[in-house]
C-alpha positions as CSV (number, residue, x, y, z in Angstrom):
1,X,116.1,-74.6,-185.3
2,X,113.3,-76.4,-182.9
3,X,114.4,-73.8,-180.0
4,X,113.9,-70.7,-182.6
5,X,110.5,-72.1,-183.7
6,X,109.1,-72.6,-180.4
7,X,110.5,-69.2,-179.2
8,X,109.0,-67.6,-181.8
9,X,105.8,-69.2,-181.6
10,X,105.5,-68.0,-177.8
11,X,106.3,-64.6,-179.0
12,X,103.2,-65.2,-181.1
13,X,101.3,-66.3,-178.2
14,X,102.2,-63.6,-175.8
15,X,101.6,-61.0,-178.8
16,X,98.2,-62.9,-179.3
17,X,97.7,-62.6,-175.7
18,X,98.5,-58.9,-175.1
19,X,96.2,-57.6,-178.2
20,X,93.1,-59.8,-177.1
21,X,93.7,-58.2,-173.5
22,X,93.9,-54.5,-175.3
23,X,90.6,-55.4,-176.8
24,X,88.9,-56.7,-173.8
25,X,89.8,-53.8,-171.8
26,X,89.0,-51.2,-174.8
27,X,85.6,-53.1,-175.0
28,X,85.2,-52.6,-171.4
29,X,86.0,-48.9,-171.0
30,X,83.6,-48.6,-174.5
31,X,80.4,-50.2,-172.2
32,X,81.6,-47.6,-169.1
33,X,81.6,-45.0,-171.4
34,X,78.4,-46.1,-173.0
35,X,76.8,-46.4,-168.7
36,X,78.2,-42.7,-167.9
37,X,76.1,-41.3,-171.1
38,X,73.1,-43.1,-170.2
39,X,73.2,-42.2,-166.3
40,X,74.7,-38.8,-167.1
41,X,72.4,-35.7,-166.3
42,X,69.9,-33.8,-169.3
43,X,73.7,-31.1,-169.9
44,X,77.0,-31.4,-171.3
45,X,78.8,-28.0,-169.9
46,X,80.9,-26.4,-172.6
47,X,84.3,-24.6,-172.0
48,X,83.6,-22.1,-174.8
49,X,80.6,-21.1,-176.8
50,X,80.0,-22.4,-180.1
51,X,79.8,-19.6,-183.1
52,X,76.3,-20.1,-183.9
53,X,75.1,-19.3,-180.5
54,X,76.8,-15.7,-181.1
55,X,74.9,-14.8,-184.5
56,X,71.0,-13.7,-184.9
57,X,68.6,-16.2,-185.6
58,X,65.8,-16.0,-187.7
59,X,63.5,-16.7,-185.2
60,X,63.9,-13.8,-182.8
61,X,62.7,-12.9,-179.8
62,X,61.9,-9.8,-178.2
63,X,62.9,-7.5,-175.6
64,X,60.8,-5.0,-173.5
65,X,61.8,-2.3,-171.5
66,X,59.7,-2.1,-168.9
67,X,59.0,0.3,-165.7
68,X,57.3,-1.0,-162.3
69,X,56.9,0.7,-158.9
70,X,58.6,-0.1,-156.0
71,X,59.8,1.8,-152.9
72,X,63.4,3.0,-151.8
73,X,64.3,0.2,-149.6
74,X,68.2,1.5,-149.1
75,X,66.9,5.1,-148.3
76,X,63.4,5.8,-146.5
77,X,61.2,3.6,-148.0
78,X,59.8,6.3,-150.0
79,X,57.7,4.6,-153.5
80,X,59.7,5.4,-156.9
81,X,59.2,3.9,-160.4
82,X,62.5,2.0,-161.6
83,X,63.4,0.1,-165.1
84,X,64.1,-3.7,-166.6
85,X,64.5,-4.8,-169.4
86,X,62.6,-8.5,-170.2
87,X,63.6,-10.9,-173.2
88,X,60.6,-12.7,-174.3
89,X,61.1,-15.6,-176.8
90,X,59.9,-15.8,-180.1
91,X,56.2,-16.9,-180.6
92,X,55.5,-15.9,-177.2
93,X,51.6,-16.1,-176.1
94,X,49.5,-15.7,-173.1
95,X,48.5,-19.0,-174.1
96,X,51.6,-20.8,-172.6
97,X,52.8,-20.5,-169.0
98,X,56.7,-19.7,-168.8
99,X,59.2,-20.2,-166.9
100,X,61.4,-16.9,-165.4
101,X,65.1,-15.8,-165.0
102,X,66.1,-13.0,-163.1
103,X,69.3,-11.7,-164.5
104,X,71.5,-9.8,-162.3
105,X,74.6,-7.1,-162.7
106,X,78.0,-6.5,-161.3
107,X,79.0,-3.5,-158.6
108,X,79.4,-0.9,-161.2
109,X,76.5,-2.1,-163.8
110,X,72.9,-1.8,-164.0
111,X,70.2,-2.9,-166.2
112,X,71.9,-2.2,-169.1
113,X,75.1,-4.3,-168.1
114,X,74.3,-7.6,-169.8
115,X,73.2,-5.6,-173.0
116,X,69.7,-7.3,-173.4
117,X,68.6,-3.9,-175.0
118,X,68.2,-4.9,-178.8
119,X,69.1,-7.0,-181.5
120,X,72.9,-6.9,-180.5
121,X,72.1,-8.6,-177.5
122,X,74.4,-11.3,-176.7
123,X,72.1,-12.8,-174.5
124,X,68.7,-12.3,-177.1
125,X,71.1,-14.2,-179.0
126,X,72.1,-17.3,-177.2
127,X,68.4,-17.7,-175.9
128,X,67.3,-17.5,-179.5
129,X,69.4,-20.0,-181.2
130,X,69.3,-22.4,-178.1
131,X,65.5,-22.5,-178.6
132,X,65.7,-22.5,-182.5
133,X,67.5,-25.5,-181.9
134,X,65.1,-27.3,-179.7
135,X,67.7,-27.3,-176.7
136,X,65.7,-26.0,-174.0
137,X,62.3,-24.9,-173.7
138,X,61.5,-20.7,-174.5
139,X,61.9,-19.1,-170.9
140,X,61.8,-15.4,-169.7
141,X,64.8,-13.5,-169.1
142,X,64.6,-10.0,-166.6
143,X,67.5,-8.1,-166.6
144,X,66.8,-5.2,-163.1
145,X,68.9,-2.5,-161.3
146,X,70.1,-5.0,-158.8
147,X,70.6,-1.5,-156.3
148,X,67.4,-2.0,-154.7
149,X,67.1,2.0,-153.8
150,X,66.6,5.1,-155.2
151,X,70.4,6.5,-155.9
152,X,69.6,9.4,-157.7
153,X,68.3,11.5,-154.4
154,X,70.7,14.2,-153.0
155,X,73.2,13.3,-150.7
156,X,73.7,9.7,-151.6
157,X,77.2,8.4,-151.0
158,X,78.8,6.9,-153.6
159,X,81.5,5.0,-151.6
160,X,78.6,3.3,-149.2
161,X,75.5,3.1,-151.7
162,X,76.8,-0.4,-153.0
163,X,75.3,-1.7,-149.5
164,X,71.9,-1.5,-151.8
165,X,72.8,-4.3,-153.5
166,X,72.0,-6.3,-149.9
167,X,68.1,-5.1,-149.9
168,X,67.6,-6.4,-153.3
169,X,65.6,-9.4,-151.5
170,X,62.9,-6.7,-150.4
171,X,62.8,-5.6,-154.4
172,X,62.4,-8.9,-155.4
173,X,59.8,-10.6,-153.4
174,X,57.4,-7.2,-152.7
175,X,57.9,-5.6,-156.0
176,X,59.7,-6.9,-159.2
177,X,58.4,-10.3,-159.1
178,X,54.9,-9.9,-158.7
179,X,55.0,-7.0,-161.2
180,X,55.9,-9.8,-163.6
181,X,53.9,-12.5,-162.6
182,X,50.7,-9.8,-163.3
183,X,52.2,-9.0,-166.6
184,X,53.6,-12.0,-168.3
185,X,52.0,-15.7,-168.7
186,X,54.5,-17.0,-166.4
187,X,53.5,-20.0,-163.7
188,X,53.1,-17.8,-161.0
189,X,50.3,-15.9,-163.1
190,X,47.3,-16.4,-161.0
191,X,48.7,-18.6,-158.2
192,X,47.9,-18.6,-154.6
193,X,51.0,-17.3,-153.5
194,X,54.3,-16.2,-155.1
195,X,56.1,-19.3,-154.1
196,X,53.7,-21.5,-155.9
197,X,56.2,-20.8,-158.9
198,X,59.5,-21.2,-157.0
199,X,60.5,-24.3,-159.2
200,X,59.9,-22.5,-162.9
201,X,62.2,-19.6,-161.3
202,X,65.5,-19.4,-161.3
203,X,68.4,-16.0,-160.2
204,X,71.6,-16.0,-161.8
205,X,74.5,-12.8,-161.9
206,X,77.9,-11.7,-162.6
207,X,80.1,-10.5,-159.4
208,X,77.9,-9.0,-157.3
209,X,74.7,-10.1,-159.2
210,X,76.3,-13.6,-158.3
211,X,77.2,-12.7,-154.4
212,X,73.1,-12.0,-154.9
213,X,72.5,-14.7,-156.4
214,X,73.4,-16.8,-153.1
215,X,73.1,-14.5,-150.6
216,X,69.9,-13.5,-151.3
217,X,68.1,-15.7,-154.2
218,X,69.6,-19.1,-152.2
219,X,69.7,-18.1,-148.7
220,X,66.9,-15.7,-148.3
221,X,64.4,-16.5,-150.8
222,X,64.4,-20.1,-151.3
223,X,60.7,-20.2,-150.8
224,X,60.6,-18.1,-154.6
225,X,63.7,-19.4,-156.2
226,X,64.9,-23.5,-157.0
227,X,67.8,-22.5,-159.5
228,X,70.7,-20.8,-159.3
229,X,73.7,-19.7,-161.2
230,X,76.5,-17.6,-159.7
231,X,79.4,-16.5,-162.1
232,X,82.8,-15.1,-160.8
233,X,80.8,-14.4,-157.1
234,X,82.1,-11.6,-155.3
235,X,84.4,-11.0,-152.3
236,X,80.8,-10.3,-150.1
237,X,79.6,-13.6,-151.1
238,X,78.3,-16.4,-148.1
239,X,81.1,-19.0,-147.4
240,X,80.2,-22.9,-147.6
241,X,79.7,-23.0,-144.2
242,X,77.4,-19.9,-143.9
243,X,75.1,-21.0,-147.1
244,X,75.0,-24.3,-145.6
245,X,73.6,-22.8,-142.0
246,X,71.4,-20.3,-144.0
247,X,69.5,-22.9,-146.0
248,X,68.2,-24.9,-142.9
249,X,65.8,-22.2,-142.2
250,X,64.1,-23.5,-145.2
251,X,61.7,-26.5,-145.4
252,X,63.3,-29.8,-147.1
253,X,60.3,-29.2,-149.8
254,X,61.7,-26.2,-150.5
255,X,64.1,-28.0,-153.2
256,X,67.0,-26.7,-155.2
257,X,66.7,-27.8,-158.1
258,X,70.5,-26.9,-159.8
259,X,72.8,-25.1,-158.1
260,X,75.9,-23.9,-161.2
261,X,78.7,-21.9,-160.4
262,X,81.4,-20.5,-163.0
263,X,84.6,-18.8,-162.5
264,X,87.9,-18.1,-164.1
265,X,91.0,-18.9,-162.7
266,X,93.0,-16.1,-163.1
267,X,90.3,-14.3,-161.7
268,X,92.4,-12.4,-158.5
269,X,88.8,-10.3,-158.0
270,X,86.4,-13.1,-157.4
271,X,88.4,-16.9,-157.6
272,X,89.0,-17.2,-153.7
273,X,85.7,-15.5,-152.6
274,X,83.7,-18.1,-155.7
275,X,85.8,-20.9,-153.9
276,X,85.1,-20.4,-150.8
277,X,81.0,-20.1,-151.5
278,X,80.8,-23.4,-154.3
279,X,83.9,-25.2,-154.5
280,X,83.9,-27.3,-151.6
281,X,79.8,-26.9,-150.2
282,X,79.4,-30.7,-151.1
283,X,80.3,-32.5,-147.6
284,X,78.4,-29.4,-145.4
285,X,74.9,-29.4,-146.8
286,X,72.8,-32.5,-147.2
287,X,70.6,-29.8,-149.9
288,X,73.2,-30.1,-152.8
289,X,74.7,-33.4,-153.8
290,X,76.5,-34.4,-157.9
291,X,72.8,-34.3,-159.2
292,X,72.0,-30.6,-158.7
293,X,75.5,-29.4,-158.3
294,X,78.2,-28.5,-160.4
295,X,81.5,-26.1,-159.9
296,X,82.9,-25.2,-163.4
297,X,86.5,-23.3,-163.9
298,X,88.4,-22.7,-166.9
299,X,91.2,-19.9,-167.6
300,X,89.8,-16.5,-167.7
301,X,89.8,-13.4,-165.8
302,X,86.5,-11.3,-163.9
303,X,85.0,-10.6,-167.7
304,X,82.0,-11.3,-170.1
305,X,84.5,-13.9,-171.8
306,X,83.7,-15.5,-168.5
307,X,80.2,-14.5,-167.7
308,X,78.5,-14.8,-170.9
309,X,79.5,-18.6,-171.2
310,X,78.0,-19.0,-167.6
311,X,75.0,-17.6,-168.9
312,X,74.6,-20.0,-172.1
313,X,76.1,-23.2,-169.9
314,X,73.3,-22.5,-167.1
315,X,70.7,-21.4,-169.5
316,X,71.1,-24.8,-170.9
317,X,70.4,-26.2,-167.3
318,X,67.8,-24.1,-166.3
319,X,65.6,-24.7,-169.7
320,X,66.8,-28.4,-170.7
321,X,63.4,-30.0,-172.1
322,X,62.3,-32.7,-169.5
């Protein structure tokens, strides 16, 4: 009876033993988990979009269709008027200085590709409801013609007039952007020089609007740009190795601020050319690093399934509230 009792009074023991070491390491992974929040950067990334963000607000904003001069940079450099469209947020005013994001289309798109055209606007939407919500701060959206030449002339070949899409860089910095700055209160409104605003602007696309969002918002202009998001990038788009050797022609000043790329795995179109640009850039640039990085990829093919949650995950980044 003695040898029972004991037995079963070391079950006890060992019983005792096991839940007090359960708790212990259940209080300890409850005080990690409580660090990682409180050293974990200003955005959660989400794998899909909530409802809400999909629906019109009653605080809307407004979107402009606009026209501005520029010259045919893929042709003979002969001056032409082209078209944007710009989503301003709701209460806007000249009173406020905003910030600016340059929204950019896939190979067979244009300005109307991400639909900002009207009250349907998935994007209108998602802006409005994050900044209803008091998740980011009201920003600019411009949505160009990422073919940075005038296509419409005679004789244009249709099977090599994507190469356009390369001398959107010229658009940008001689043409589109300080069109805007002289038209909206943004911070580059009266500065010095267009880069005085670099770190209120940021270039995002889908496809080939993300192949320019690197190639030429990352690599060429820097000195404008400090945030980026590229979803599903193109089969043209910069390797690691040749961003990493592209951004030391650029002053360490000349920041990044985030860096977000987005792509879906069953993507056969863009997944190894997204890869090869984001996936692994970590270890050959001393520019990028866990704080103003991220690589996102979920299941999902080269689509606005894709593209529009990489637009409301890195409009979330770009505006977060500091």
């Amino acid at each position: 009876m003695m040898k029972k009792c004991l037995m079963l009074l070391a079950s006890c023991l060992l019983a005792a033993g096991t839940i007090q070491t359960a708790c212990a390491e259940a209080e300890q992974n409850a005080i990690a988990d409580a660090i990682a929040q409180e050293t974990a950067t200003d955005y959660v990334l989400d794998s899909t979009i909530p409802g809400k963000y999909l629906t019109n607000c009653a605080e809307q904003g407004t979107i402009e269709e606009i026209y501005y001069p520029t010259c045919d940079y893929f042709g003979d450099g002969s001056p032409y008027t082209k078209r944007a469209f710009v989503y301003l947020p709701y209460g806007y005013t000249a009173e406020k200085q905003y910030k600016v994001l340059i929204l950019c289309h896939g190979i067979g798109g244009s300005e109307y590709e991400w639909g900002m055209t009207g009250t349907s606007s998935r994007v209108m939407k998602i802006m409005d409801q994050l900044i209803h919500a008091g998740e980011i701060e009201p920003f600019i959206v411009v949505t160009p013609n990422g073919k940075a030449g005038d296509l419409s002339k005679p004789g244009i070949d249709p099977n090599t007039s994507y190469q356009s899409f390369y001398k959107f860089g010229q658009e940008l910095r001689n043409d589109l952007l300080p069109w805007i700055d002289a038209h909206y209160s943004t911070y580059g409104s009266g500065a010095a020089a267009l880069g005085d605003a670099r770190d209120h602007r940021g270039m995002a696309g889908l496809s080939m609007g993300g192949m320019q969002t690197i190639n030429i918002g990352m690599c060429e202009c820097l000195d404008l740009f400090s945030w980026f998001g590229a979803f599903s990038a193109c089969p043209t788009t910069y390797t690691s190795a040749q961003i990493a050797q592209k951004l030391k022609a650029f002053p360490e000043e000349d920041e990044i601020h985030f860096f977000y790329n987005l792509c879906g795995t069953d993507d056969n179109v863009a997944y190894p050319s997204a890869s090869a640009a984001a996936k692994n850039i970590l270890p050959v640039t001393d520019r990028l690093n866990e704080d103003n990085y991220v690589w996102q990829e979920k299941p999902g093919g080269h689509d606005f399934g894709i593209w529009y949650l990489g637009f409301y995950n890195f409009a979330r980044i770009f505006g977060a509230k500091k």
